[in-house]
DRENTI-678979 format. One line per 3 residues: number of its first residue (from 1); their letters; for each residue x negated, y, z negated of C-alpha. Coordinates in steps of 0.5 Angstrom, whole numbers. Each point is the difference from the previous one (the first is absolute). Layout:
// DRENTI-678979
NUM) A) X,Y,Z ~ ... $
// end
This chain:
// DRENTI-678979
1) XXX) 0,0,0 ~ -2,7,1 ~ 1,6,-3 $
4) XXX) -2,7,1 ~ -2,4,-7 ~ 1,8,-1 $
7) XXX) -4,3,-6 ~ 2,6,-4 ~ 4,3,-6 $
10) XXX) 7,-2,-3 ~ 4,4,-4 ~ 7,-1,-2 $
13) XXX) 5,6,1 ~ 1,3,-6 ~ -6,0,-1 $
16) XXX) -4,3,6 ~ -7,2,-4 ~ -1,-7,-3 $
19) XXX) -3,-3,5 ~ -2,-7,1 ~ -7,-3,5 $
22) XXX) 3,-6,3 ~ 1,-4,6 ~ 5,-2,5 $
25) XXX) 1,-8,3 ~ 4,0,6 ~ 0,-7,3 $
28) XXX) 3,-3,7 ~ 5,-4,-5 ~ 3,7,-2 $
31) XXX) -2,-1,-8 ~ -3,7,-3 ~ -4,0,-5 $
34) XXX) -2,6,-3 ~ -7,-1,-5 ~ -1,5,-5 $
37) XXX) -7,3,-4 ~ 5,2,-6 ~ 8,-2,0 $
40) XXX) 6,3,-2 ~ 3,-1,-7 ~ 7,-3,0 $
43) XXX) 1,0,-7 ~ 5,5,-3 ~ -2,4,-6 $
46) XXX) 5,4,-5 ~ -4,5,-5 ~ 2,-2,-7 $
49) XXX) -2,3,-6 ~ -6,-1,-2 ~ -2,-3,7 $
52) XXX) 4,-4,5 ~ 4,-7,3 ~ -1,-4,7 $
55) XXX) 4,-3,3 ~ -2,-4,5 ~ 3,0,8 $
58) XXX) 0,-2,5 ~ -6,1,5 ~ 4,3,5 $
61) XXX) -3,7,4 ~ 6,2,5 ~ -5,4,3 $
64) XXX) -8,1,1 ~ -3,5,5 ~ -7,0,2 $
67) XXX) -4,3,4 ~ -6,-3,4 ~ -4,6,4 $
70) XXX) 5,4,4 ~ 5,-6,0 ~ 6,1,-5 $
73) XXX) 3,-6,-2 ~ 7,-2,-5 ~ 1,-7,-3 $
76) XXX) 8,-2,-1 ~ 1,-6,-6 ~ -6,0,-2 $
79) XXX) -2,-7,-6 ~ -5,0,-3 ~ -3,-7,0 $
82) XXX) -6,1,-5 ~ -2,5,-4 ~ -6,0,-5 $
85) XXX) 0,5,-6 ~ 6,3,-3 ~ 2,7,-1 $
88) XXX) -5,4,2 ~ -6,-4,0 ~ 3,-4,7 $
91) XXX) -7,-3,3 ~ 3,-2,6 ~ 7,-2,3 $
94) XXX) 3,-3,7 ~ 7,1,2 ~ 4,-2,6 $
97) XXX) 5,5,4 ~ 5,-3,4 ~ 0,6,5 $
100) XXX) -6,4,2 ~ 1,7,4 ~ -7,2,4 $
103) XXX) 0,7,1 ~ 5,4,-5 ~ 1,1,-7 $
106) XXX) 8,0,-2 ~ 4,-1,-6 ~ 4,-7,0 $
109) XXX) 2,-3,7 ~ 7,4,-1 ~ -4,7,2 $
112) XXX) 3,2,7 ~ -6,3,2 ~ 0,-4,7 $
115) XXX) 3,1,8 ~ -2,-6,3 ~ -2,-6,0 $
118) XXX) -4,-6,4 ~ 0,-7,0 ~ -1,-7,4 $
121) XXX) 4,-6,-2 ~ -2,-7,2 ~ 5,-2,6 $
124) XXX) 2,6,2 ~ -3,0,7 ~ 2,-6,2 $
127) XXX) 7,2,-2 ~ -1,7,4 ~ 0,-4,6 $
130) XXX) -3,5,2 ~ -7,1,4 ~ -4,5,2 $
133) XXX) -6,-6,4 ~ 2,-4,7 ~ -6,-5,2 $
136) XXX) 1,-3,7 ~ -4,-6,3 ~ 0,-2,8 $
139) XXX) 2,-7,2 ~ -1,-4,6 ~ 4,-7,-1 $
142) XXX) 0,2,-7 ~ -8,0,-1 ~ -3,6,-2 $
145) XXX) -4,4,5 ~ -4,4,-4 ~ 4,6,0 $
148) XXX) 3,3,-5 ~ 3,7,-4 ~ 2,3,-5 $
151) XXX) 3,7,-1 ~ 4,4,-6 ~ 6,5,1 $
154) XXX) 3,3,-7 ~ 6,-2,-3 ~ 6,5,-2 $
157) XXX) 1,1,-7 ~ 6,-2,-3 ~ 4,3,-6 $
160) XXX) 5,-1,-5 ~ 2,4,-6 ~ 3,-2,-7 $
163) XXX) 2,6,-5 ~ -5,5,1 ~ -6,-5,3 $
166) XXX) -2,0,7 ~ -4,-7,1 ~ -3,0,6 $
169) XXX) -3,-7,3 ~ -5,1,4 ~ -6,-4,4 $
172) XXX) -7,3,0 ~ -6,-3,4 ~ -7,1,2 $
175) XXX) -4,2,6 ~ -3,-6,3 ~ -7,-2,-2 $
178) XXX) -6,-2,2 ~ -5,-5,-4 ~ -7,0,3 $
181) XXX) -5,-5,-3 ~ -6,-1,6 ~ -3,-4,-6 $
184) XXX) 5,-6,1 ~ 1,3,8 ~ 8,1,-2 $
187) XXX) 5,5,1 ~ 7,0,-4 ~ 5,5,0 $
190) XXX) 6,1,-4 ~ 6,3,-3 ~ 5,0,-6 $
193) XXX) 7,2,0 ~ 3,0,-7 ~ 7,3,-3 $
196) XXX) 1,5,-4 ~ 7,4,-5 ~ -1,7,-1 $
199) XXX) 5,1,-4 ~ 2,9,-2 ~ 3,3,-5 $
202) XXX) 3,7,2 ~ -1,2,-8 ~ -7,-3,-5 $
205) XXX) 2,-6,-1 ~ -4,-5,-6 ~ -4,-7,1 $
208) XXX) 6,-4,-2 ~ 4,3,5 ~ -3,-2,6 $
211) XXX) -2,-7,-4 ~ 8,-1,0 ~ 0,1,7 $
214) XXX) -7,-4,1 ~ 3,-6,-4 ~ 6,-1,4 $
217) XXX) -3,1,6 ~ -5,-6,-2 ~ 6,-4,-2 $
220) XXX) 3,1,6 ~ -6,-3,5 ~ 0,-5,-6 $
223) XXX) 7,-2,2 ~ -2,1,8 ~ -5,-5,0 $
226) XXX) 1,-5,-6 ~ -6,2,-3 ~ -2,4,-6 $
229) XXX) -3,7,3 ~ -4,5,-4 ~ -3,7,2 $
232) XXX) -7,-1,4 ~ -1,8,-1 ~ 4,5,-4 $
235) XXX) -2,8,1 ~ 4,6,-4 ~ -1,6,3 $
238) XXX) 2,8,-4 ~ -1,7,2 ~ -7,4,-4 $
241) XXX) 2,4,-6 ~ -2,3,-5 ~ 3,-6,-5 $
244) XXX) -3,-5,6 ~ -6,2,3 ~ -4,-3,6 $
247) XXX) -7,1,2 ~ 2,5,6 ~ 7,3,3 $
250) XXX) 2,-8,3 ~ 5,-3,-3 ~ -1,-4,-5 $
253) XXX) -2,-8,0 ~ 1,-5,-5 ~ -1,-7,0 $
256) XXX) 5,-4,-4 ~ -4,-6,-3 ~ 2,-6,-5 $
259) XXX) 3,-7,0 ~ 7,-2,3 ~ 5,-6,-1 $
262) XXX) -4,-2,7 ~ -7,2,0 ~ -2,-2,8 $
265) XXX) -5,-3,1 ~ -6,4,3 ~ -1,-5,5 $
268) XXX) 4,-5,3 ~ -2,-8,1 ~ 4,0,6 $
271) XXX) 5,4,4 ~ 7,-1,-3 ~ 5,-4,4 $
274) XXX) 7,5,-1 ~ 7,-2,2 ~ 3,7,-1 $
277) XXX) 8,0,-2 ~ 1,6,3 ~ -4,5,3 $
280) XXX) 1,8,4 ~ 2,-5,6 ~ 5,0,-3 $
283) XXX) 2,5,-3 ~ -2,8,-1 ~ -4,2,-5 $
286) XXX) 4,6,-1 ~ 6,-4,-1 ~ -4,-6,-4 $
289) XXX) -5,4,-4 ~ 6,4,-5 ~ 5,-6,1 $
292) XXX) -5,-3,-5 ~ -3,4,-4 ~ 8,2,-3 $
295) XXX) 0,-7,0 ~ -6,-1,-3 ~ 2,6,-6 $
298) XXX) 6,-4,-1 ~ -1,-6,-1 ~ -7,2,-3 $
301) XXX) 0,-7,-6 ~ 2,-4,6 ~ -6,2,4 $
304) XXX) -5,-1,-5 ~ 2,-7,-1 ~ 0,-3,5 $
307) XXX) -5,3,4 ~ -4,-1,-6 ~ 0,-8,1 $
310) XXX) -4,2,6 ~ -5,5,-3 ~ -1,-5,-5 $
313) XXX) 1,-7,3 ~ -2,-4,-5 ~ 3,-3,-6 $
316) XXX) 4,-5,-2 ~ 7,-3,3 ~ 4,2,-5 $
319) XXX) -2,7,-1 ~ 0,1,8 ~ 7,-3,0 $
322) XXX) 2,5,-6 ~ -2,6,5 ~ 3,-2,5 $
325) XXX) 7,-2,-4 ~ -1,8,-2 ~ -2,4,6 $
328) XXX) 7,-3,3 ~ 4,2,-7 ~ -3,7,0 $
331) XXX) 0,1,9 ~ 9,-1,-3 ~ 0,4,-4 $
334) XXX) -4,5,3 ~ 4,0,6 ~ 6,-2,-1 $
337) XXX) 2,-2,-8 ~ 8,1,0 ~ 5,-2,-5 $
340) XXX) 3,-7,3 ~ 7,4,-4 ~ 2,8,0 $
343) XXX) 0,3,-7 ~ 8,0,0 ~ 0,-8,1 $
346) XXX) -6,-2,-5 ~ 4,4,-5 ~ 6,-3,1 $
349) XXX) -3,-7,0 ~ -4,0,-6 ~ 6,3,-2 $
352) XXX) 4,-7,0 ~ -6,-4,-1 ~ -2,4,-7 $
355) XXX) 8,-1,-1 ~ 0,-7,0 ~ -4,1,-7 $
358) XXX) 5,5,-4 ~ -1,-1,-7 ~ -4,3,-7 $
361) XXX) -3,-7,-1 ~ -7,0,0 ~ 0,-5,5 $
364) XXX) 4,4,6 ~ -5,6,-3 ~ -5,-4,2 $
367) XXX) 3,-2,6 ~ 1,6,3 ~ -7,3,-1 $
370) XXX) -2,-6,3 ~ 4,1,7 ~ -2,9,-1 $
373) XXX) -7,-3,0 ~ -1,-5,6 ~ 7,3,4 $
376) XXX) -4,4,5 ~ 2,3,7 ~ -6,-2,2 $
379) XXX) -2,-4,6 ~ -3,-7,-1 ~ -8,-2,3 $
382) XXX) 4,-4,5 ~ 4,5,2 ~ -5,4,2 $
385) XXX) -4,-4,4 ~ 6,-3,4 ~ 1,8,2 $
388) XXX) -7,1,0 ~ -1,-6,5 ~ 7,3,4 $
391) XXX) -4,6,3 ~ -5,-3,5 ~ 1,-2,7 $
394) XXX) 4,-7,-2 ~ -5,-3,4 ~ -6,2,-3 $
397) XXX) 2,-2,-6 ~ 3,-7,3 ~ -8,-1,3 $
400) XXX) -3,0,-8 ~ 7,-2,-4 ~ 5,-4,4 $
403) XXX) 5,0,-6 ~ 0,6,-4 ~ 4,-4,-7 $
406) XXX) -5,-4,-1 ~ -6,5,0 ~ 4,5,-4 $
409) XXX) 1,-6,-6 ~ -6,-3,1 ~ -4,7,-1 $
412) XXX) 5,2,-6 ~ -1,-7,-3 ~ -8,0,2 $
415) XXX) 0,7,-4 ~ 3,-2,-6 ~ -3,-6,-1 $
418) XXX) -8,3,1 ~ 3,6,-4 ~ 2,-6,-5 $
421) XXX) -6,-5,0 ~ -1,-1,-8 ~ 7,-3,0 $
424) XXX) -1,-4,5 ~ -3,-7,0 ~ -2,-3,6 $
427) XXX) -6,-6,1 ~ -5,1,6 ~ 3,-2,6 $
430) XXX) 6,4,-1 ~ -5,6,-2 ~ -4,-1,7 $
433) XXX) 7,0,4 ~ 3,6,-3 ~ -7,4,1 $
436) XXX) 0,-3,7 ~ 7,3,1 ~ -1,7,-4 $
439) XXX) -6,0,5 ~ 4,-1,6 ~ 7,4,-3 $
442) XXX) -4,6,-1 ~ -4,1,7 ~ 7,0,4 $
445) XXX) 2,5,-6 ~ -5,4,2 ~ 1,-1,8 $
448) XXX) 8,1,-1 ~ -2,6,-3 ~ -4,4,4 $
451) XXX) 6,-2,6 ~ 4,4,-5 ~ -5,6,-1 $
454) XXX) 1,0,8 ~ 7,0,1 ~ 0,5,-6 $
457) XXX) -5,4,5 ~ 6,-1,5 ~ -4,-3,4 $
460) XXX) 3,-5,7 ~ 2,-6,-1 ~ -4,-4,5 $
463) XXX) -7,4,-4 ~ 3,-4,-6 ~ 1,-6,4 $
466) XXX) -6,1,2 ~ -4,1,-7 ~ 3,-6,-2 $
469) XXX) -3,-4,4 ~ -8,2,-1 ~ -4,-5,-2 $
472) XXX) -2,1,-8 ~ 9,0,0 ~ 1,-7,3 $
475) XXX) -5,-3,-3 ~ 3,3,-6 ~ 7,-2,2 $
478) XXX) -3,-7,2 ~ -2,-1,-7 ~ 6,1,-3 $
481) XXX) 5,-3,4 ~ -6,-7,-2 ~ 2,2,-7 $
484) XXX) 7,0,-1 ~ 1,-6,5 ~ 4,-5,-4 $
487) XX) -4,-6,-1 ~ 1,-7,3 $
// end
């Protein structure tokens, strides 16, 4: 693993003149490691008579700020992980910060100090089915004869606009370049191309305000592609002020820095092998872009969850089967929680069941507390998934889940009997067979579940049927199917 190391001074906030040496780690897995000569005290002292009392707390720094040269640094949710010495004898202390900013010194990441943003996210040129390269080879019956070409044309632009955030999609290349080695008697030429999203606020806005953005957007690719996608590349950027300083009249640059859910990796083994959902061939990025991000502000919980069984893929069966039973109750009830009565007709029925137990006695007392606990106009989990499972494509959902009843029992009792496993006595083999149905019972809930999304995204039916049937979702079909086939 490399790292990249800067060199200077660290203060807290409220605190500028307490100044602190130290050094900053920056690895290629995303981790950021502040190492301190000296360190910050986190025990409170309160004045008492004839001295004072400490209180112990946690090591928890909100904020750091550092400079290192001419370059300004903020540290946000900084830990400290070790220090030596207490009060103010601290010898030496290192801490970790879940996100850095290269380049400004800020408040919190709530301060709207920023106008745009940038960023690259895996698979977002493949689903821009766009590109600005065209190579050609000429054949002569289908042999190659040696000549070929390559050129680059730009491509427009595309623009969407959610609240007051224009985002703009772009893709940037390189001139072509000439490689020439006379040593090794070699000549190469290259170029690259790459996708980017500018997003601009027409008011500053804060790191966390584009991050939400980011993070949907993120989601999103992670949904096209059925893989977990993170940021290669994040950029803030602010106007030079007072406050805000930079070190000539440009604006300024930041670089935002720290470890993500997905951390990508700084180089790829081999190329991926994506079949994407859906992509801008079949829908417009400016229809597509604020369909979903309202969709994903909606159902925020929901998102978090099921995507999260993408970032983070390992765990075990029954902890998988628990997040996909919730992403799809918290989808419902994001979207389309209803009553399954009007409030005129539940009162009136809990009007005469609650009569059928009139009486003083303590046992109709208790009776009826009883049925104004559990009598609720609340829609139960199975109801949910059937209406859930009613909104795609009927065709897209036969292709995972041919009968709907079944899926929607099963994952309820599945859901109830992981959630429940102390109460539950199994032997081996019927352990291996419920894990083996878990497995297979949460990928098609997952694949039946992105259909939704879609066709919450209101995207056609033949694009649904389509998503269906990608590889990663018939093999998971497949492998349900085998699961609940009755045995012989």
């Amino acid at each position: 693993m490399s790292e990249i190391r800067w060199k200077g001074n660290w203060w807290l906030p409220e605190d500028p003149d307490d100044t602190k040496p130290g050094t900053l780690h920056y690895g290629d897995d995303g981790q950021l490691r502040l190492e301190l000569i000296g360190g910050f005290s986190s025990e409170i002292r309160t004045p008492i008579a004839g001295g004072f009392t400490v209180e112990a707390s946690d090591p928890i720094f909100p904020v750091i700020h550092g400079k290192c040269g001419s370059e300004r640094f903020t540290l946000l949710e900084t830990n400290a992980l070790h220090t030596s010495g207490i009060f103010s004898n601290i010898s030496e202390q290192t801490l970790s910060a879940l996100r850095g900013l290269r380049g400004i010194h800020v408040s919190s990441d709530q301060e709207p100090v920023f106008d745009s943003a940038k960023v690259q996210l895996e698979y977002l040129l493949g689903w821009t089915q766009r590109t600005t390269m065209q190579a050609e080879v000429t054949l002569n019956d289908w042999q190659w004869t040696g000549e070929q070409t390559a050129k680059s044309k730009p491509v427009d632009d595309l623009t969407a606009t959610h609240d007051d955030v224009t985002l703009t999609l772009r893709v940037p290349y390189n001139q072509f370049r000439v490689g020439n080695d006379p040593r090794a008697s070699r000549r190469v030429i290259t170029s690259d191309e790459w996708a980017e999203l500018e997003l601009t606020s027409p008011a500053p806005a804060s790191f966390n305000d584009f991050n939400k953005i980011i993070k949907a957007m993120a989601d999103l690719m992670t949904l096209c592609a059925h893989a977990p996608s993170g940021a290669l590349k994040r950029t803030l950027w602010f106007t030079r002020s007072e406050t805000h300083p930079t070190q000539d009249d440009r604006r300024g640059e930041v670089e935002v820095m720290g470890h993500q859910v997905h951390q990508p990796a700084p180089q790829a083994d081999k190329p991926a092998l994506v079949e994407y959902l859906f992509t801008l061939a079949d829908v417009g990025f400016d229809v597509i872009v604020p369909a979903w991000l309202a969709l994903h502000e909606n159902a925020s919980t929901a998102c978090n969850v099921l995507f999260g069984m993408k970032y983070i893929s390992q765990g075990y069966a029954g902890t998988r089967l628990l997040s996909a039973a919730s992403a799809a109750e918290a989808l419902h009830q994001s979207l389309h929680d209803s009553p399954p009565y009007s409030d005129r007709d539940f009162d009136d029925l809990l009007t005469k069941v609650l009569g059928s137990c009139a009486g003083k006695d303590p046992g109709s007392k208790a009776a009826r507390k009883f049925i104004r606990e559990r009598l609720t106009n609340r829609m139960t989990y199975r109801e949910r998934l059937l209406e859930l499972a009613a909104i795609p494509d009927p065709e897209a959902v036969k292709t995972l889940v041919p009968d709907i009843e079944n899926w929607a029992t099963l994952l309820k009792n599945a859901r109830n009997s992981v959630a429940h496993a102390a109460k539950n006595s199994a032997d081996h083999v019927e352990l291996v067979k419920s894990a083996g149905l878990q497995y297979s019972l949460t990928e098609v809930t997952y694949a039946l579940l992105c259909i939704i999304l879609m066709a919450e995204l209101h995207l056609p039916s033949e694009t649904q049927q389509r998503a269906a049937s990608i590889q990663p979702f018939v093999i998971a079909a497949g492998h349900y199917a085998e699961a609940v086939k009755p045995e012989a």
